[in-house]
C-alpha angles and dihedrals in degrees: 000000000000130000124214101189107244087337136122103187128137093257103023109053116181097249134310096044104187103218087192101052115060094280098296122168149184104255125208091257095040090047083047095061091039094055090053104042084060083056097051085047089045101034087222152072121285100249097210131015105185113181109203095193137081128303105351103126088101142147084225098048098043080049086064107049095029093112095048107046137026106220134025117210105189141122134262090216144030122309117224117240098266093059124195125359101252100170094070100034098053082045094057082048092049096042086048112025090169096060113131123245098248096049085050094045088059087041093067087051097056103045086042097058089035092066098049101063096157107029136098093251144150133177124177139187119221133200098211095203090083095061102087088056092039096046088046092050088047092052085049080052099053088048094053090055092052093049091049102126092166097044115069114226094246092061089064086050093054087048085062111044086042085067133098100275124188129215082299105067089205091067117083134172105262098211090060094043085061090042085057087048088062087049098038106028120081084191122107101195095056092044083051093051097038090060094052086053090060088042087055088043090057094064095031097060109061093180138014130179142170133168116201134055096255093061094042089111095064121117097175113272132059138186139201124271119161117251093193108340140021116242109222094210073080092082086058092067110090081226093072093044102048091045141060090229093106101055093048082056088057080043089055091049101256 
C-alpha cells in the first residue's frame, strides 16, 4: 500500500497500490467517487479521512476530497513501512469513544510522530473547510506571478527549488514556498499574497508534526511544483482544473 500524492506513475501510485494485483490503485478521481458514494450512504460528511501512505498530505489532493469529508489527516513525506502506530491510536479511541474528530485528528499526529523518533517523518491534520479560500487565493497568487513584470522567471523557480521538498522532489511545503516568495519575489502583490496564504494555512492545519532535521522546514501541507518536468496526470486533479496553477507552471516553462 503506497501513496504517491495526486500522482499515477509506475512507481508512485496515487494511494492504495495493490502489490498483489497487477499494480492497481485508487486514483484521485476514483477516491473522489468513492468518497462521495459513502456520503450519500451516510448523509453526512466523512468525519475523518487518514491516509496511511506516502505523500498525501497535498493541496491537490485536499482539493479533491474537500466536499466529502471535514478533516485529512496524511504526511508530506514518505511513511516508513510500518506505517502508522495503531495500537495506541485505536486505544486513545477505545478509552474515549466521545472524543471529538478534530482531538482525535491531533491525536494521530501526535502518537505518529511519537513512534518514529528517529526517522525523517511528518503527519498533519487538516480542516478541509478552508480549502475553497485557500485554493482561490492560490489561483490570485498564480496570476500574480504571471503578471510579474519586475521578478525574472527564474527567480519563481529558485523559489521553488529553495523550499522544503519531500522524497518527490516535485512536492514542496507550501508555507515555505511562500516564505522563499518574500526573499525571491520584487512583486508586492504576490508578497502580499503570499503572506494571506500562511495566514490561511494557520487556521487550516489543525496539527502538524516532523520529526527529523530534513523535513524541519514542513508546515502541513505541500503542493506540486516541477523539479524538471511537468507530469500531465496533473490536468486530471480538480485542483488543476479549477485553478490557474497550472498554467503559471507552463508560464514558468514546465
Amino acid at each position: 500500500n503506497h501513496g504517491g500524492g495526486f500522482r499515477s506513475l509506475n512507481l508512485t501510485k496515487d494511494i492504495a497500490w495493490d502489490d498483489t494485483s497487477g499494480g492497481d490503485k485508487i486514483t484521485m478521481p476514483e477516491l473522489e467517487d468513492a468518497l462521495s458514494a459513502i456520503n450519500t450512504q451516510m448523509g453526512k460528511k466523512i468525519d475523518i479521512v487518514g491516509m496511511d501512505a506516502c505523500f498525501m498530505a497535498m493541496t491537490e489532493v485536499a482539493y479533491q476530497i474537500k466536499d466529502y469529508a471535514d478533516i485529512l489527516v496524511a504526511s508530506e513525506a514518505s511513511e516508513p513501512f510500518d506505517g502508522w502506530p495503531y495500537d495506541t491510536i485505536l486505544g486513545e479511541l477505545v478509552g474515549n469513544p466521545l472524543i471529538s474528530s478534530g482531538q482525535l485528528a491531533v491525536d494521530i499526529v501526535d502518537k505518529y510522530i511519537f513512534s518514529y523518533p528517529y526517522g525523517s517523518v511528518t503527519q498533519s491534520a487538516i480542516d478541509l473547510s478552508y480549502m475553497d479560500t485557500l485554493t482561490s487565493q492560490l489561483s490570485d497568487l498564480a496570476l500574480a506571478i504571471m503578471d510579474d513584470s519586475l521578478t525574472l522567471k527564474s527567480k519563481y523557480i529558485l523559489a521553488s527549488v529553495g523550499s522544503q521538498y519531500y522524497g518527490d522532489p516535485d512536492f514542496i511545503d507550501l508555507y515555505d514556498f511562500c516564505n522563499q516568495l518574500l526573499t525571491y519575489s520584487n512583486s508586492l502583490e504576490v508578497k502580499t499574497i503570499a503572506l494571506n496564504i500562511q495566514q490561511t494555512l494557520n487556521y487550516a492545519v489543525i496539527k502538524s508534526g516532523y520529526s527529523g532535521g530534513s523535513v524541519s522546514g514542513s508546515k502541513g501541507l505541500s503542493i506540486y511544483f516541477p523539479y524538471i518536468a511537468y507530469h500531465y496526470y496533473y490536468n486530471y486533479t480538480n485542483f488543476s482544473q479549477d485553478t490557474l496553477w497550472d498554467e503559471m507552471l507552463s508560464y514558468l516553462g514546465y
